[in-house]
C-alpha positions as a printed Julia matrix, in Angstrom:
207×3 Matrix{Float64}:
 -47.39  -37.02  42.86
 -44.33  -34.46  42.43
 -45.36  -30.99  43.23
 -42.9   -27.91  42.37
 -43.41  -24.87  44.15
 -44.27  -21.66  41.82
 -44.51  -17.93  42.76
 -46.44  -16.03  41.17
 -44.34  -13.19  38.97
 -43.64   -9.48  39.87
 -46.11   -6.83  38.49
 -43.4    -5.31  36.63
 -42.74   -8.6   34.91
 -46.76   -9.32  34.58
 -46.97   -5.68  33.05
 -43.71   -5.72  30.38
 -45.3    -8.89  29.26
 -48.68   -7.27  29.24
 -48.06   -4.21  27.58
 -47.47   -5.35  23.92
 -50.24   -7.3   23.91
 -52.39   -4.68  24.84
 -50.73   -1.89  22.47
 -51.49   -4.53  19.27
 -54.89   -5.29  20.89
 -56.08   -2.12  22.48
 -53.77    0.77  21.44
 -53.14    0.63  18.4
 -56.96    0.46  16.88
 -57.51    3.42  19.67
 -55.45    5.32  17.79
 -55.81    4.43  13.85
 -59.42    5.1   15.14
 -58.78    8.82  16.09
 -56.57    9.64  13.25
 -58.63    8.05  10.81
 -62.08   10.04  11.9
 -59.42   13.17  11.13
 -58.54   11.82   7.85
 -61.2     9.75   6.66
 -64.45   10.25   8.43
 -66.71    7.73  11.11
 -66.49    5.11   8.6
 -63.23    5.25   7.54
 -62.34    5.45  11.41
 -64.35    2.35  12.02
 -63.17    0.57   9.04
 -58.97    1.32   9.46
 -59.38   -0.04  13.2
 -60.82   -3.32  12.23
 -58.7    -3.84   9.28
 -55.96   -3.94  11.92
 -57.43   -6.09  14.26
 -57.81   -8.86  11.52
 -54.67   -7.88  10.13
 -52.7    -8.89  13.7
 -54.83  -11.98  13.62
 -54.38  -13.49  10.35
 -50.73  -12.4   10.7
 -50.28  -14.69  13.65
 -52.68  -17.47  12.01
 -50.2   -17.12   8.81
 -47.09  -17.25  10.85
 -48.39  -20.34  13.44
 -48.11  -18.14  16.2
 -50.39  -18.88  19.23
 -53.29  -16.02  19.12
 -53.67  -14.33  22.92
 -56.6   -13.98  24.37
 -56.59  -10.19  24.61
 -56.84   -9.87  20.8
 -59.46  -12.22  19.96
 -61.57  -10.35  22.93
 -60.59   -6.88  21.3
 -61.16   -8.44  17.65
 -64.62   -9.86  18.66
 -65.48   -6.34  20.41
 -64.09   -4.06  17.89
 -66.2    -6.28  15.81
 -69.55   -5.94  17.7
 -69.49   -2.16  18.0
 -68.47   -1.51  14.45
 -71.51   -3.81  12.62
 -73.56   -1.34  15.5
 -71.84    1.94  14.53
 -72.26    1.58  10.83
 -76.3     0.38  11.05
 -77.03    3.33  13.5
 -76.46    6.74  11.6
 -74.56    8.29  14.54
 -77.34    8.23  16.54
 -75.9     9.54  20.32
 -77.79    6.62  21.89
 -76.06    3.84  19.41
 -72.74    5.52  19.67
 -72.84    5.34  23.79
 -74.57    1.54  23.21
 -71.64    0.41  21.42
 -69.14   -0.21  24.76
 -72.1    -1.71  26.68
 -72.78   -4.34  23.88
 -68.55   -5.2   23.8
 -68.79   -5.71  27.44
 -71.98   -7.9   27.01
 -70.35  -10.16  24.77
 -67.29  -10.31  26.87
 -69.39  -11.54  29.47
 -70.87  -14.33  27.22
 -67.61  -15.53  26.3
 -66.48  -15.38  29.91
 -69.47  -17.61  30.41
 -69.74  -20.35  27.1
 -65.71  -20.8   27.33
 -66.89  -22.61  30.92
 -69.43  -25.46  29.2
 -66.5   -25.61  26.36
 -64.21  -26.69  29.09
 -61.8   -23.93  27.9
 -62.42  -20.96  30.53
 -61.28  -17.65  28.86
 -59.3   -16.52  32.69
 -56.89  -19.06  31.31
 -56.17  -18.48  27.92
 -55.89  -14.4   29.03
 -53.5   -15.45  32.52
 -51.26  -17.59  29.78
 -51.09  -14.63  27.97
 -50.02  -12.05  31.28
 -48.13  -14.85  33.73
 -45.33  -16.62  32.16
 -46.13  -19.84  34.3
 -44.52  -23.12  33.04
 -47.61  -24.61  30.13
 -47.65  -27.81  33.08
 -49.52  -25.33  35.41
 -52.03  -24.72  33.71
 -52.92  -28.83  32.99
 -53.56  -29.16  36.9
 -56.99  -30.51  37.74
 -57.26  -27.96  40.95
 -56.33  -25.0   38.53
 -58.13  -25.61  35.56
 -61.23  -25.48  38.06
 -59.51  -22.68  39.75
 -59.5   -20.48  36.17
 -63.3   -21.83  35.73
 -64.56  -20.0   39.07
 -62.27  -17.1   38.05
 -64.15  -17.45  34.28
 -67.77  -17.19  35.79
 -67.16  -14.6   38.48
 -65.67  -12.05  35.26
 -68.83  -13.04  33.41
 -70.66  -11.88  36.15
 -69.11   -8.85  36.63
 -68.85   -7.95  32.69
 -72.7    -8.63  32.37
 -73.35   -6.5   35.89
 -71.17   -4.14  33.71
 -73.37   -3.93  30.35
 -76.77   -3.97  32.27
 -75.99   -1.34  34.74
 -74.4     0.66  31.93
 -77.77   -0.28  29.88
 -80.0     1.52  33.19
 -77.95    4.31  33.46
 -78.2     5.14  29.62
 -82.02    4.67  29.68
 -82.46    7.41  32.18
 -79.87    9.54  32.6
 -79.15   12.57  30.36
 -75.78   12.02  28.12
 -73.53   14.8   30.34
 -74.6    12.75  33.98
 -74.32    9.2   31.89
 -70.79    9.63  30.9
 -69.43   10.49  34.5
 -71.86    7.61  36.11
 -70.85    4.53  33.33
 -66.81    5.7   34.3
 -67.34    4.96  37.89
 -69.49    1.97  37.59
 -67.27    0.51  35.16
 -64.25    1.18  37.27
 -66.0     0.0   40.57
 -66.68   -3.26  38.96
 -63.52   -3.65  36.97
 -61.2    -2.98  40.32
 -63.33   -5.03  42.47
 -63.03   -7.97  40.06
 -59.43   -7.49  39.51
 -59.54   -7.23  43.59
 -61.41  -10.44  44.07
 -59.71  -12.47  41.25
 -56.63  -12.11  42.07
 -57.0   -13.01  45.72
 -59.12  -15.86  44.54
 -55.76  -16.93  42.36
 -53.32  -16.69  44.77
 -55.5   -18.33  47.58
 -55.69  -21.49  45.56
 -52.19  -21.74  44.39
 -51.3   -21.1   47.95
 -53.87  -23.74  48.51
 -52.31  -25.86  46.39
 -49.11  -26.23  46.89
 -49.44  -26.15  50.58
């Protein structure tokens, strides 16, 4: 069996391929969010986001284009916390609920794309590494990207339930501050392990 030696791309590279896909995904709905609170109120806010988000999906589902990972996550999330924000009535408790639920159902879909045999590290790495589409059909990395999978469910779920705790008894000043460092301990340690976890195994693997 022929095996072809790959490095893994530059973070500059990884990044300039990153970045648009998180502007359509992430950005962009951050922002039609803000101005349309200004210009329309919470609903209209909501409501201008999320017709973007489907609008850059059915765009690419009109056009044939292959649909990243990173905007069907954002899309599902978006989603999730909008259905919540209109049923709760700005209620402060809701409206800090709302990232803890997206980040619970990231987790979920971290863990059913394992059983579905299509693990969701995958689909988001072919998104960020541009790695020849043969890669990806290995045996060794297609279990590789399953570990990877379960280990961001984990870490998503540890997310939402600590988040969950914190919002249950801490007052809303103390809660903000705590959820941004437990969310960026957990986030940086994943990205930490994960990626040493990746480049062990191709190592691995081509040794």
């Amino acid at each position: 069996m022929e095996h072809h030696h790959l490095e893994l791309p530059r973070l500059r590279v990884v990044a300039r391929r990153a970045f648009p896909q998180l502007l359509e995904a992430t950005l962009v709905p951050l922002g039609l969010f803000y101005a349309g609170l200004v210009a329309l109120g919470p609903k209209g806010a909501i409501f201008t986001a999320l017709a973007w988000s489907y609008a850059a999906v059915l765009r690419r589902l009109w056009r044939r284009e292959r649909l990243p990972g990173v905007l069907l996550l954002a899309t599902a999330g978006l989603t999730a916390r909008s259905l919540v924000a209109v049923a709760s009535h700005d209620s402060l408790f809701v409206y800090f609920l709302q990232p803890s639920l997206a980040t619970a159902l990231l987790g979920g879909a971290f863990l059913l794309s394992v059983p579905l045999g299509m693990p969701l590290a995958e689909r988001l790495a072919q998104d960020f590494l541009p790695l020849p589409p043969s890669f990806f059909k290995r045996p060794k990395v297609r279990q590789l990207f399953t570990h990877i999978s379960l280990l961001w469910a984990l870490v998503s779920l540890a997310n939402a339930a600590g988040t969950l705790v914190l919002l249950l008894s801490w007052h809303s000043g103390a809660f903000a501050a705590a959820r941004t460092g437990l969310s960026s301990a957990l986030t940086v340690g994943g990205i930490a392990v994960s990626s040493w976890w990746f480049r062990r195994g191709l190592r691995l693997h081509q040794g």
